[in-house]
PDB file of N, CA, C and O in Angstrom:
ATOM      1  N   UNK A   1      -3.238  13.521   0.598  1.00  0.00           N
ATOM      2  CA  UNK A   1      -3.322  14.668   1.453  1.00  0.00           C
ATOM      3  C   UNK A   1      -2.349  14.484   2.612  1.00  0.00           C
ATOM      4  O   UNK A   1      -2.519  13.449   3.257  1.00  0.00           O
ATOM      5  N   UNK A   2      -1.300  15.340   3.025  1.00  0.00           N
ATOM      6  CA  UNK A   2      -0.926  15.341   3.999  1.00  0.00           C
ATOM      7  C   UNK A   2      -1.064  15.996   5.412  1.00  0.00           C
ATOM      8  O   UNK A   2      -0.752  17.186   5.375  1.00  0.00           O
ATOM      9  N   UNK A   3      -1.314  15.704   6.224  1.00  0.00           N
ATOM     10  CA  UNK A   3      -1.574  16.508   7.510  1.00  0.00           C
ATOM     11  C   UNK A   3      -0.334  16.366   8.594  1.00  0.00           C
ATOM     12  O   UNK A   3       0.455  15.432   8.741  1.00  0.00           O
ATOM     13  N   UNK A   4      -0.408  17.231   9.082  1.00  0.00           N
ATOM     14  CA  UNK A   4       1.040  17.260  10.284  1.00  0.00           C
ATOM     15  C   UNK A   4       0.154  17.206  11.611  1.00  0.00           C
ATOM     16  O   UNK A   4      -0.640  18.120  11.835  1.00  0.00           O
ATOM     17  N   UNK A   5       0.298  16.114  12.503  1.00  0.00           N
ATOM     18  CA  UNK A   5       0.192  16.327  13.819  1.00  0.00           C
ATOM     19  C   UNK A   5       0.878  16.184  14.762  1.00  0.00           C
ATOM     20  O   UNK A   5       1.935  15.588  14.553  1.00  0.00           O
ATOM     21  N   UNK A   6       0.624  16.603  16.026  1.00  0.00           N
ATOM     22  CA  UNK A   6       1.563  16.294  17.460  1.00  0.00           C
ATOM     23  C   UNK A   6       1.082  15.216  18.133  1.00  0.00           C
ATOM     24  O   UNK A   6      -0.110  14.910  18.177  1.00  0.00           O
ATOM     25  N   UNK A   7       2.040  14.587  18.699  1.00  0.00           N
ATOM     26  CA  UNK A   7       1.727  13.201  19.615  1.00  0.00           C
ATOM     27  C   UNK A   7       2.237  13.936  20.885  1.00  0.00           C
ATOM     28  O   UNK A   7       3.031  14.863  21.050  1.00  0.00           O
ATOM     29  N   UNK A   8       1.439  13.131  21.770  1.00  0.00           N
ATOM     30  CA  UNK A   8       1.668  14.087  23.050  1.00  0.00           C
ATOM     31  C   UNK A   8       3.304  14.429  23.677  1.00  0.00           C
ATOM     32  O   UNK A   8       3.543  15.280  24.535  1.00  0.00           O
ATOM     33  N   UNK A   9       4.228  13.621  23.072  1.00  0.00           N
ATOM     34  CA  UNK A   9       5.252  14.038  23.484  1.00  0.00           C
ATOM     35  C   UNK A   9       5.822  15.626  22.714  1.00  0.00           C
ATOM     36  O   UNK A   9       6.635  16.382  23.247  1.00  0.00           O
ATOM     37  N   UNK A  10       5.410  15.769  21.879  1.00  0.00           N
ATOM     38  CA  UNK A  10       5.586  17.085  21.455  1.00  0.00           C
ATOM     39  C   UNK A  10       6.196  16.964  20.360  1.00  0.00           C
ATOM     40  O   UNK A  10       6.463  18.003  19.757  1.00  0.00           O
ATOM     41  N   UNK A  11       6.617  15.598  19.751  1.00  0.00           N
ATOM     42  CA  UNK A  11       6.997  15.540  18.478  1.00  0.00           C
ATOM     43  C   UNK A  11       5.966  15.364  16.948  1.00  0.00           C
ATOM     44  O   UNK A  11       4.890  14.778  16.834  1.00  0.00           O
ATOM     45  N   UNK A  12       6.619  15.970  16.096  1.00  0.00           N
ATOM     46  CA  UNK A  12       5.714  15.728  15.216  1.00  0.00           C
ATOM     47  C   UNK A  12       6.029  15.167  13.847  1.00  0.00           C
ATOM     48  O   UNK A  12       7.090  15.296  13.236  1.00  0.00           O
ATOM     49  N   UNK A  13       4.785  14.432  13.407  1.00  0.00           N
ATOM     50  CA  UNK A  13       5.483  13.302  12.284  1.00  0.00           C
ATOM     51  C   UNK A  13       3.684  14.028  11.287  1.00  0.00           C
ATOM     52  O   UNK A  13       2.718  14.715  11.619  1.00  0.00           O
ATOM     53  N   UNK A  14       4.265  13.152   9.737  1.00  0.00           N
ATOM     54  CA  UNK A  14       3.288  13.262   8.781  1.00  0.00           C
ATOM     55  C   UNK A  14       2.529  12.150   8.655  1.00  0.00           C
ATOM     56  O   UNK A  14       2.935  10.988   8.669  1.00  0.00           O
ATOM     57  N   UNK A  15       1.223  12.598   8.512  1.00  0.00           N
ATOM     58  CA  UNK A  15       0.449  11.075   8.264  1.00  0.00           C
ATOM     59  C   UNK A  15       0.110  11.613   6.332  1.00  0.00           C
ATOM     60  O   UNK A  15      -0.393  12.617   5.827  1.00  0.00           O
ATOM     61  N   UNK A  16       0.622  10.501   5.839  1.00  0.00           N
ATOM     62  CA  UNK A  16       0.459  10.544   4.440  1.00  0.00           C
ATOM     63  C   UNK A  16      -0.360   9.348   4.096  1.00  0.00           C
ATOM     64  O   UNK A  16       0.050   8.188   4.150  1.00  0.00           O
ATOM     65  N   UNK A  17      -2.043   9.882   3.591  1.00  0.00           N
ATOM     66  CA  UNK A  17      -3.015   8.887   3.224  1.00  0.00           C
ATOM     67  C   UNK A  17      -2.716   9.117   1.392  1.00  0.00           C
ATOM     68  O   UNK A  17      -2.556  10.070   0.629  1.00  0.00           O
ATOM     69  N   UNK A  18      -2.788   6.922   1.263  1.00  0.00           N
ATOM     70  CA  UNK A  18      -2.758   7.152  -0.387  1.00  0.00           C
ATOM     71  C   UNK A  18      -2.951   5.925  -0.273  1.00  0.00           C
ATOM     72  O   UNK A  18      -3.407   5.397   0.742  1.00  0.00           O
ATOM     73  N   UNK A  19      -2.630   5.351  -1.281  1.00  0.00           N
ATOM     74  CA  UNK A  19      -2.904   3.920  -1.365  1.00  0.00           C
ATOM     75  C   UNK A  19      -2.507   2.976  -0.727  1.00  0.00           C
ATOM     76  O   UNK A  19      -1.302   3.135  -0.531  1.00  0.00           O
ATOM     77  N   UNK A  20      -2.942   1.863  -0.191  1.00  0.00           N
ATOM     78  CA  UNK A  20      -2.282   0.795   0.472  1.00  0.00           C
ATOM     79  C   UNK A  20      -1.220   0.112   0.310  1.00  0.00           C
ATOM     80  O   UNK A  20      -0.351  -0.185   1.130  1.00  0.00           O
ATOM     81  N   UNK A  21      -1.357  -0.233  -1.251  1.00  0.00           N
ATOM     82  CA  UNK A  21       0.172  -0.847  -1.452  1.00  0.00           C
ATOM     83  C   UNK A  21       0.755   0.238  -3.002  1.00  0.00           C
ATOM     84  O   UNK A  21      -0.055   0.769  -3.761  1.00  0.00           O
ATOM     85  N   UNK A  22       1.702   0.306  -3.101  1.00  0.00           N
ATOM     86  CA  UNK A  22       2.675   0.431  -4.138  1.00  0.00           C
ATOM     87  C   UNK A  22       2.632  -0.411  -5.121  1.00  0.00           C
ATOM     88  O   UNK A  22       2.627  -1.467  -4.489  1.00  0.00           O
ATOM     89  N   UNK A  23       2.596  -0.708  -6.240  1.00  0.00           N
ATOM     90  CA  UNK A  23       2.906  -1.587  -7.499  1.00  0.00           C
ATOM     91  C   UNK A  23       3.841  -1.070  -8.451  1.00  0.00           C
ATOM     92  O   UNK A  23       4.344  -1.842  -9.267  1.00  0.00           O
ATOM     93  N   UNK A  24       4.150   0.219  -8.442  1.00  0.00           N
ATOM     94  CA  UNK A  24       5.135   0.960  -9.192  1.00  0.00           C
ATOM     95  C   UNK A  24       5.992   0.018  -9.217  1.00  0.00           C
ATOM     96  O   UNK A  24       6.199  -0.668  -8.217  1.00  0.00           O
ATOM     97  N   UNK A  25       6.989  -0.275 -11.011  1.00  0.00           N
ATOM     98  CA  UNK A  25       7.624  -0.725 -11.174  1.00  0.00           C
ATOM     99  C   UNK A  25       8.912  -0.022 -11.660  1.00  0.00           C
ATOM    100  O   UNK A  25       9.925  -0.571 -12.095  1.00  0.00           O
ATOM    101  N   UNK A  26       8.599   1.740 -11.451  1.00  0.00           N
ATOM    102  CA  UNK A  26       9.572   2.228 -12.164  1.00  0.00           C
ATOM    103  C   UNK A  26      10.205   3.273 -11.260  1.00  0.00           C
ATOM    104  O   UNK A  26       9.667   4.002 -10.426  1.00  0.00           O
ATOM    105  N   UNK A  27      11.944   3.131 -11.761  1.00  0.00           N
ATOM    106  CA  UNK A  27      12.495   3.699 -10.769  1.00  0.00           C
ATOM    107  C   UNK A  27      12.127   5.711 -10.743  1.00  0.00           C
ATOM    108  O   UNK A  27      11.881   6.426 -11.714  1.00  0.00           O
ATOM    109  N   UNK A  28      12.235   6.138  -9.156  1.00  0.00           N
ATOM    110  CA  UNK A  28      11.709   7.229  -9.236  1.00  0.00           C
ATOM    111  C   UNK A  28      13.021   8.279  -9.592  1.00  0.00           C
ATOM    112  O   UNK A  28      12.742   9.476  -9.654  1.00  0.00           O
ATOM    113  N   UNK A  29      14.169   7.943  -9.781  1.00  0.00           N
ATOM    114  CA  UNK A  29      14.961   8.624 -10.333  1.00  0.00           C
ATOM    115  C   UNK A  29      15.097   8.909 -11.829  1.00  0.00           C
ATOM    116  O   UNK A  29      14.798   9.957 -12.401  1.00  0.00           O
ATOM    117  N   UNK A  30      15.545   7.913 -12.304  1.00  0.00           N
ATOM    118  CA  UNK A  30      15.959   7.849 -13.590  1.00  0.00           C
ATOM    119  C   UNK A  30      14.376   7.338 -14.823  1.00  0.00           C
ATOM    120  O   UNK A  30      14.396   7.213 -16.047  1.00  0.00           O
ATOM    121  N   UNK A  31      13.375   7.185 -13.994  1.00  0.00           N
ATOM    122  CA  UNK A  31      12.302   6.075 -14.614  1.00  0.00           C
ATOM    123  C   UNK A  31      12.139   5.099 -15.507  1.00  0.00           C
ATOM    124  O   UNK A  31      11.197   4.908 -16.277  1.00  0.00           O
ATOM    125  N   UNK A  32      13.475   4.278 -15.293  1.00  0.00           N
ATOM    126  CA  UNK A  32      13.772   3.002 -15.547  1.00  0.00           C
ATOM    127  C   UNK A  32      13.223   1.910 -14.417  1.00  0.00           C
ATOM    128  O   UNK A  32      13.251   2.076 -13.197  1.00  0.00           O
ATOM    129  N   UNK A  33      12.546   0.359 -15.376  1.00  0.00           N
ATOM    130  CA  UNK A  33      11.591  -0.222 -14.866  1.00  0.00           C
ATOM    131  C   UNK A  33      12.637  -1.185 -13.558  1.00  0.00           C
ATOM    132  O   UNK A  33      13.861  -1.262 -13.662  1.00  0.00           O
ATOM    133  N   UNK A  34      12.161  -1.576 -12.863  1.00  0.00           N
ATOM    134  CA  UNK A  34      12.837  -2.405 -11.645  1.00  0.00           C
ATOM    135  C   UNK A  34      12.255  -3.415 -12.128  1.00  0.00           C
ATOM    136  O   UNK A  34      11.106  -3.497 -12.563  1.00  0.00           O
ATOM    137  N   UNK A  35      13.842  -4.968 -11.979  1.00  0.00           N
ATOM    138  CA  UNK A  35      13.477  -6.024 -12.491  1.00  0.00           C
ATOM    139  C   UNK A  35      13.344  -6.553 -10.940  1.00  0.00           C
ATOM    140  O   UNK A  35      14.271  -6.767 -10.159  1.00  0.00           O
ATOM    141  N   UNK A  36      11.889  -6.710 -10.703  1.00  0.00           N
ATOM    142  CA  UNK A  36      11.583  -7.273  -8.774  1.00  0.00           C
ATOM    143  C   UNK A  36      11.231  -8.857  -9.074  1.00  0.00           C
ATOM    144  O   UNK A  36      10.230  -9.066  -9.759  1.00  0.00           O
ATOM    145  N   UNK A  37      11.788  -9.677  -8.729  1.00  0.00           N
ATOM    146  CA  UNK A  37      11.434 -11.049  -8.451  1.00  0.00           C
ATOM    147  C   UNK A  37      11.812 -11.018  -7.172  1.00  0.00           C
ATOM    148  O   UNK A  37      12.244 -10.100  -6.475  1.00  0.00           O
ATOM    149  N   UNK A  38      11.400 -13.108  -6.771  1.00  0.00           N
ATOM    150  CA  UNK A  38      11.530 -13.176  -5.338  1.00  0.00           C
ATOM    151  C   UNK A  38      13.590 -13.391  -5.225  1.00  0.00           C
ATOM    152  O   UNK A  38      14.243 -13.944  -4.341  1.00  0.00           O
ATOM    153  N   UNK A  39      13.731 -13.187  -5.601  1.00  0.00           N
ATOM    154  CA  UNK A  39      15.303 -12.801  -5.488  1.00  0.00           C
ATOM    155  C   UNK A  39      15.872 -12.004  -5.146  1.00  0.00           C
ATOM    156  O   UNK A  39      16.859 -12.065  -4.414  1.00  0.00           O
ATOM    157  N   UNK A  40      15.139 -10.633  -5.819  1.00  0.00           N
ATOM    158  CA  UNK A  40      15.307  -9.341  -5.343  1.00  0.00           C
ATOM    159  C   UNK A  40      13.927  -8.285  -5.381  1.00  0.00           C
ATOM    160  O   UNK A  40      13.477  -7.434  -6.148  1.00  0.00           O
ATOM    161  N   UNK A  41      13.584  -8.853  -4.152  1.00  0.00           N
ATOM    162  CA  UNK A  41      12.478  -7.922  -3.630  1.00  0.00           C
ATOM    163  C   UNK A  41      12.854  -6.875  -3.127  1.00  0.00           C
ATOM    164  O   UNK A  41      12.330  -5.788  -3.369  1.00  0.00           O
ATOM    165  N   UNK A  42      14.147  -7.112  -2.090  1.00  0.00           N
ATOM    166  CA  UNK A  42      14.395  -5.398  -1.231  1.00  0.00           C
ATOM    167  C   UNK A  42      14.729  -4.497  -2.738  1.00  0.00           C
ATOM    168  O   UNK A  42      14.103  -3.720  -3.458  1.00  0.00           O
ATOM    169  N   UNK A  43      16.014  -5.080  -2.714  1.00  0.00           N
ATOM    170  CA  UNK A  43      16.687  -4.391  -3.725  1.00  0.00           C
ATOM    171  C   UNK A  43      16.915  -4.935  -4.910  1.00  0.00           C
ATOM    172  O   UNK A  43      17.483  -6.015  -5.074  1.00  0.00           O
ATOM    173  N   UNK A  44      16.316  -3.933  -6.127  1.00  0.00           N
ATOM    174  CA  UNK A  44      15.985  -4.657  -7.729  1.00  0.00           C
ATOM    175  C   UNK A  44      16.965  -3.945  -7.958  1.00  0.00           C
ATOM    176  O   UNK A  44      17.199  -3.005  -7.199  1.00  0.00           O
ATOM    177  N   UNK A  45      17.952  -4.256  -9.279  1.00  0.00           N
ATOM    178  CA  UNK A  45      18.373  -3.586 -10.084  1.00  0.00           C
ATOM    179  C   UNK A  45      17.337  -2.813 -11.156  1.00  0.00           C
ATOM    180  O   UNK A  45      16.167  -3.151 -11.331  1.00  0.00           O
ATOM    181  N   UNK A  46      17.821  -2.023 -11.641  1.00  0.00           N
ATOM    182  CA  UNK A  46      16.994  -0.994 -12.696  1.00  0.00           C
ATOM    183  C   UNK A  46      17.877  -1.176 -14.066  1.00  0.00           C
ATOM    184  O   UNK A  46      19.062  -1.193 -14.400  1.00  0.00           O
ATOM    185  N   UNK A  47      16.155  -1.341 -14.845  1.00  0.00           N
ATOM    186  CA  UNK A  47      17.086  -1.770 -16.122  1.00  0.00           C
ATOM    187  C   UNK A  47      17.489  -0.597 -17.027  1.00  0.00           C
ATOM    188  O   UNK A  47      18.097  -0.678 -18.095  1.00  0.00           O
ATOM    189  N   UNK A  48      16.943   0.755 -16.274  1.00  0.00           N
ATOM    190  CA  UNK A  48      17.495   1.966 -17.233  1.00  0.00           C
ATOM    191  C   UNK A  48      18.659   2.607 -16.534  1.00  0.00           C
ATOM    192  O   UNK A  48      19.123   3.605 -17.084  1.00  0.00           O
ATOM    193  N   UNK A  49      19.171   2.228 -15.491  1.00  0.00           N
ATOM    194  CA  UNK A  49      20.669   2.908 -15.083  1.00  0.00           C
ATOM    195  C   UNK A  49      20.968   2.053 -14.201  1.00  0.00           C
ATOM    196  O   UNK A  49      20.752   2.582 -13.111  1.00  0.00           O
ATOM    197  N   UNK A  50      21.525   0.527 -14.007  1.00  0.00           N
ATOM    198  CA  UNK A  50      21.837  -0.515 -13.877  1.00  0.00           C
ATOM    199  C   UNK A  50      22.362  -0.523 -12.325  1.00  0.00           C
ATOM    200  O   UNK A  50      23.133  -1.267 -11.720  1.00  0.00           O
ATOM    201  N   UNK A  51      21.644   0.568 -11.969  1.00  0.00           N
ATOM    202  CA  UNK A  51      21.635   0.884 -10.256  1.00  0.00           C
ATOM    203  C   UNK A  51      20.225  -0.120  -9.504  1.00  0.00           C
ATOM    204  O   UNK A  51      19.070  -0.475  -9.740  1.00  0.00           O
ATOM    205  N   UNK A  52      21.495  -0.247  -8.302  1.00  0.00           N
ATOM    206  CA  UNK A  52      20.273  -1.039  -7.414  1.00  0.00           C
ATOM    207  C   UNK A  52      19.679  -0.283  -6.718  1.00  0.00           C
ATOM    208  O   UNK A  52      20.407   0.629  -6.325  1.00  0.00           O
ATOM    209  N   UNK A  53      18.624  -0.228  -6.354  1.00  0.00           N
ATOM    210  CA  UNK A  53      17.491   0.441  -5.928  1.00  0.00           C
ATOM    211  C   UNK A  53      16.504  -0.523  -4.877  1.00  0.00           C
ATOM    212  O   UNK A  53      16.129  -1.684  -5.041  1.00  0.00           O
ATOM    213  N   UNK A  54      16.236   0.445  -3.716  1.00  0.00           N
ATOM    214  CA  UNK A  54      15.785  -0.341  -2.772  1.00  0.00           C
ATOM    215  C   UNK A  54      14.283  -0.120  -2.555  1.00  0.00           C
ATOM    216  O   UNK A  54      13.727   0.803  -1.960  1.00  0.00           O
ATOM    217  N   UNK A  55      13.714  -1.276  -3.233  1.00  0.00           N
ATOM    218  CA  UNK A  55      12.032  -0.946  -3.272  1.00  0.00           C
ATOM    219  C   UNK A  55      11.541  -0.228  -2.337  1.00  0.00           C
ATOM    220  O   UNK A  55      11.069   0.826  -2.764  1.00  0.00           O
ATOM    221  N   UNK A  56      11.459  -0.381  -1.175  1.00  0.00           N
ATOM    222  CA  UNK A  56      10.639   0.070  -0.191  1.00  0.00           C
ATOM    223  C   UNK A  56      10.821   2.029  -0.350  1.00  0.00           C
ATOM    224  O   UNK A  56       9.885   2.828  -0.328  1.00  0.00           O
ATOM    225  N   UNK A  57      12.140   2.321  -0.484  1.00  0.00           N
ATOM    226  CA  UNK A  57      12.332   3.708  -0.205  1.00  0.00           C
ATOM    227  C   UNK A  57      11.722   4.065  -1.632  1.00  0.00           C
ATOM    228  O   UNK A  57      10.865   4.908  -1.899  1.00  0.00           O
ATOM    229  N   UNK A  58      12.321   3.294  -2.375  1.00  0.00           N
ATOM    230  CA  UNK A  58      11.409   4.104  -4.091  1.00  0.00           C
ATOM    231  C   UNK A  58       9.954   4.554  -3.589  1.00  0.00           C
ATOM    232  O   UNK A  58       9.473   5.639  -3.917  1.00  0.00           O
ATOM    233  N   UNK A  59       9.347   3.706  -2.833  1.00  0.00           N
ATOM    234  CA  UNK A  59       7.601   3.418  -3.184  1.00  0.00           C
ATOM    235  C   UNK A  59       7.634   4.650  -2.291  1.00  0.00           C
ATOM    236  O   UNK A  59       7.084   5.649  -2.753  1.00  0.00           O
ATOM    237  N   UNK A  60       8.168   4.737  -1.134  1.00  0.00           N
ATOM    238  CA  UNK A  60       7.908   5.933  -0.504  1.00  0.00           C
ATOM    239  C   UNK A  60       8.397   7.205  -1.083  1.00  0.00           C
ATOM    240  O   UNK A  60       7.802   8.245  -0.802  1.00  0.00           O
ATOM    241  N   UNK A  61       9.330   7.217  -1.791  1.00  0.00           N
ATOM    242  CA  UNK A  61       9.504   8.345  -2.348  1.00  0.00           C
ATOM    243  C   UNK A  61       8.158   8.368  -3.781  1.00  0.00           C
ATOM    244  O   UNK A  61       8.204   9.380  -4.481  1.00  0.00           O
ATOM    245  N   UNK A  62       7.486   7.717  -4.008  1.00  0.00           N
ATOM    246  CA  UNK A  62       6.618   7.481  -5.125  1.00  0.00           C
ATOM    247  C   UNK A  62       5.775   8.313  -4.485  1.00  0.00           C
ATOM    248  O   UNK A  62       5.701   9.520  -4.717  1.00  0.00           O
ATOM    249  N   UNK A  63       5.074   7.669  -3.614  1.00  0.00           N
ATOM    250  CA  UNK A  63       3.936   8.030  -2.497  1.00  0.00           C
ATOM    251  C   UNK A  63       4.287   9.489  -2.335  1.00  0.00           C
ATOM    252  O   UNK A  63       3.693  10.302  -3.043  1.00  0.00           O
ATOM    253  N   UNK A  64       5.077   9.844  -1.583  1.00  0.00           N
ATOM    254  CA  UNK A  64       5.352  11.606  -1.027  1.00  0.00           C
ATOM    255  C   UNK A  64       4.653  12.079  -2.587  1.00  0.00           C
ATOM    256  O   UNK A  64       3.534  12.556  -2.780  1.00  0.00           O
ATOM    257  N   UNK A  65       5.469  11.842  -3.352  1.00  0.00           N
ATOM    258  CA  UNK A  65       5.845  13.016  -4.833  1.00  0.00           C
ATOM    259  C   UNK A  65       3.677  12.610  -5.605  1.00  0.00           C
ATOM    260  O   UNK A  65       2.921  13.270  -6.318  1.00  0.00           O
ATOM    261  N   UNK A  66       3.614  11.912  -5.247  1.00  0.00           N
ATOM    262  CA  UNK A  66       2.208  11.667  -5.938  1.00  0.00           C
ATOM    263  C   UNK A  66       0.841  12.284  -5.159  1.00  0.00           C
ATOM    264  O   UNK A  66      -0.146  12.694  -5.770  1.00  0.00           O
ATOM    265  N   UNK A  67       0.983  12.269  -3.637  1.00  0.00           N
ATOM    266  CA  UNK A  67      -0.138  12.899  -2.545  1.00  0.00           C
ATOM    267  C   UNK A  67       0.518  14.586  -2.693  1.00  0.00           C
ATOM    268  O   UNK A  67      -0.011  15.327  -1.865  1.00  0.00           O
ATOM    269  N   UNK A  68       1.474  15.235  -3.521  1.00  0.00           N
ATOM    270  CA  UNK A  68       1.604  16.101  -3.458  1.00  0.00           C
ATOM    271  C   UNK A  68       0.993  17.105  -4.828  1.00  0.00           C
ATOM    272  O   UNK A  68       0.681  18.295  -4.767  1.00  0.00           O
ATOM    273  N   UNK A  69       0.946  16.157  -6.090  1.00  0.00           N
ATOM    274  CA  UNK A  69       0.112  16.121  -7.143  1.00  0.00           C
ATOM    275  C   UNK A  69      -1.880  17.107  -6.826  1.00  0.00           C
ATOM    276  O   UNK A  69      -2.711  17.126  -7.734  1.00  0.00           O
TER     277      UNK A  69
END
């Protein structure tokens, strides 16, 4: 669920409730799997379009596209 609120400065941000952590292993573009070891935690290569991909933004782009479900 997403909700929009104001912080008293007058700006406003999204609070997006979902799960705590991410485990998705697959990229959110192409949905080819990310090979994540401790080598490459930020950024895995993807073994279906041999692009590197930077975990953290995948999971958040995972997260948005799934609380919108």
């Amino acid at each position: 669920m997403i909700k929009e609120r104001k912080q008293p400065s007058k700006l406003s941000y999204l609070m997006v409730s979902g799960p705590k952590y991410v485990i998705r292993r697959e990229n959110v573009d192409c949905g080819g799997r990310l090979l994540r070891d401790s080598d490459n935690y930020d950024i895995a290569p993807c073994k279906g379009c041999s692009k590197k991909v930077n975990t953290h933004k995948n999971a958040a782009i995972y997260l948005v596209r799934s609380t919108k479900s």
